[in-house]
N, C-alpha and C positions, 0 to 999 in steps of 0.2 A: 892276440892275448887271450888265454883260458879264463875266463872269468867264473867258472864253474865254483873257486873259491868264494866269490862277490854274492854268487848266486845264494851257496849254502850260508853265509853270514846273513843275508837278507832275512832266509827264511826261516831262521834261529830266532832272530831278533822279533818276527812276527810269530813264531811259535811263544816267544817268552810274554809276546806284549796278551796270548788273546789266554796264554793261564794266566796271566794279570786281571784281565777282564772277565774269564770264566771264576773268577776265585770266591765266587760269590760276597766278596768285600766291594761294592761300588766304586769307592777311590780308596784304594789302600796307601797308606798317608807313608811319604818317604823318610829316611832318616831328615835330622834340622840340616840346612841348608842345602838339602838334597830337591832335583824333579820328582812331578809323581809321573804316573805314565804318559799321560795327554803331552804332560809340557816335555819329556824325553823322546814318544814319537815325535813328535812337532821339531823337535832340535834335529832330528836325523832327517824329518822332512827337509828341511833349509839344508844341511847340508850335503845331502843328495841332491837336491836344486843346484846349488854351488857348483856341485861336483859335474853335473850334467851341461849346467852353462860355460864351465871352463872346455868339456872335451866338445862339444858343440863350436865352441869360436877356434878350438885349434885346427878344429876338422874342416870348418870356412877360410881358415886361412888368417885371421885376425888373431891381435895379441888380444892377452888376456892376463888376468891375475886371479889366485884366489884366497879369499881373505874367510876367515869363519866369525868373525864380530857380529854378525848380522843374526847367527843361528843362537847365538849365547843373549843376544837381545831379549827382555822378558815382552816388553810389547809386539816384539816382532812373534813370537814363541805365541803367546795367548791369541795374536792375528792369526796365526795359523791355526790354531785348536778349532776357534770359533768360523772361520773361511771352511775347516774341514768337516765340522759337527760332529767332533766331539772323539772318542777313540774308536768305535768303526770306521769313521768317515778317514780316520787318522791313518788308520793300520792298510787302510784301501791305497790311498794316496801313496804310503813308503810301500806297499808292494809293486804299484804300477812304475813307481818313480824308481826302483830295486832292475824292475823289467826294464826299463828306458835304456838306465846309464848301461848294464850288461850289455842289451841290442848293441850301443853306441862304443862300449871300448870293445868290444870284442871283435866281429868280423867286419866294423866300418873305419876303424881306425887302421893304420899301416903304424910298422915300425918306427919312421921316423915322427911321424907326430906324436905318438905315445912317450917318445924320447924327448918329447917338446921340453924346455925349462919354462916354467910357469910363475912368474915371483907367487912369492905364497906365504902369507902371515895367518899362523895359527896361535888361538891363544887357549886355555884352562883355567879357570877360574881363577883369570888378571893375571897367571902368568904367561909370557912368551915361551912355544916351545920349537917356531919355527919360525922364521923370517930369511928366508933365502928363496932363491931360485929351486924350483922341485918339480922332477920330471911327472910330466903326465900320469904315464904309469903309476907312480909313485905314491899320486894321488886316488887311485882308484883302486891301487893297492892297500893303501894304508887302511882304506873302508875297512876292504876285507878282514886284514890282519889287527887292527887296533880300536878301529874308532866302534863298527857294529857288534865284537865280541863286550867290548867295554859298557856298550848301552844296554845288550841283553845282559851280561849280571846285575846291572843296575835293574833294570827291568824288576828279572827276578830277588833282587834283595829285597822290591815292596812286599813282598811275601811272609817275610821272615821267616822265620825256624820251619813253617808249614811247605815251604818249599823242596 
């Protein structure tokens, strides 16, 4: 699997998070009911965690499942902010954890496990948008293609117009 796509999303989403942090605004305040940046890295934290524990148990040969309810948790969210200290400690963390899952889908996994079907319950703010079986791939995929393009313009929306 090229994960060279996973790679360039990673490091988009870390280029978005450190002109957040360079912006000279300390916490640039999100739209209402929006993250600000700590609690958004921290959400890609847990779910790159997720992502890393699901292809880790295909590759030992165990079931698994994966569920993202855990990353949308706010006390699990602000445990991770404070475990990380804070948005450097943040942005460290989703690049090594960026590093991990690539090493791991890429040239450790074989064809057939990345074709794994994985049950997998995804949810968005209380809606369900997955709840089926979802291949491996699929899931390492969608980082790429959905879920890190999606948190770096959140990222850069705390900006506003100055963006």
């Amino acid at each position: 699997m090229d994960t060279t796509p996973l790679r360039d999303a990673y490091g988009a989403l870390l280029d978005a998070a450190a002109t957040v942090a360079g912006s000279g605004d300390p916490s640039p305040g999100p739209p209402p009911g929006e993250w600000d940046a700590d609690q958004i890295l921290a959400h890609v934290a847990l779910v790159t965690s997720a992502t890393i524990a699901a292809a880790a148990s295909v590759a030992s040969g165990a079931n698994t499942t994966y569920d993202n309810r855990m990353a949308l948790d706010t006390w699990t969210i602000g445990r991770v902010i404070a475990l990380s200290g804070g948005g450097a400690g943040l942005r460290d963390r989703v690049r090594r954890q960026g590093e991990a899952l690539c090493a791991l889908g890429g040239p450790a996994l074989g064809e057939a496990e990345l074709g794994t079907p994985v049950p997998t319950l995804l949810l968005s703010n209380g809606t369900v948008l997955v709840d089926q079986p979802v291949p491996l791939r699929d899931l390492v995929t969608g980082l790429a293609e959905v879920e890190l393009p999606g948190h770096t313009e959140q990222l850069l929306a705390l900006l506003g117009d100055g963006a």
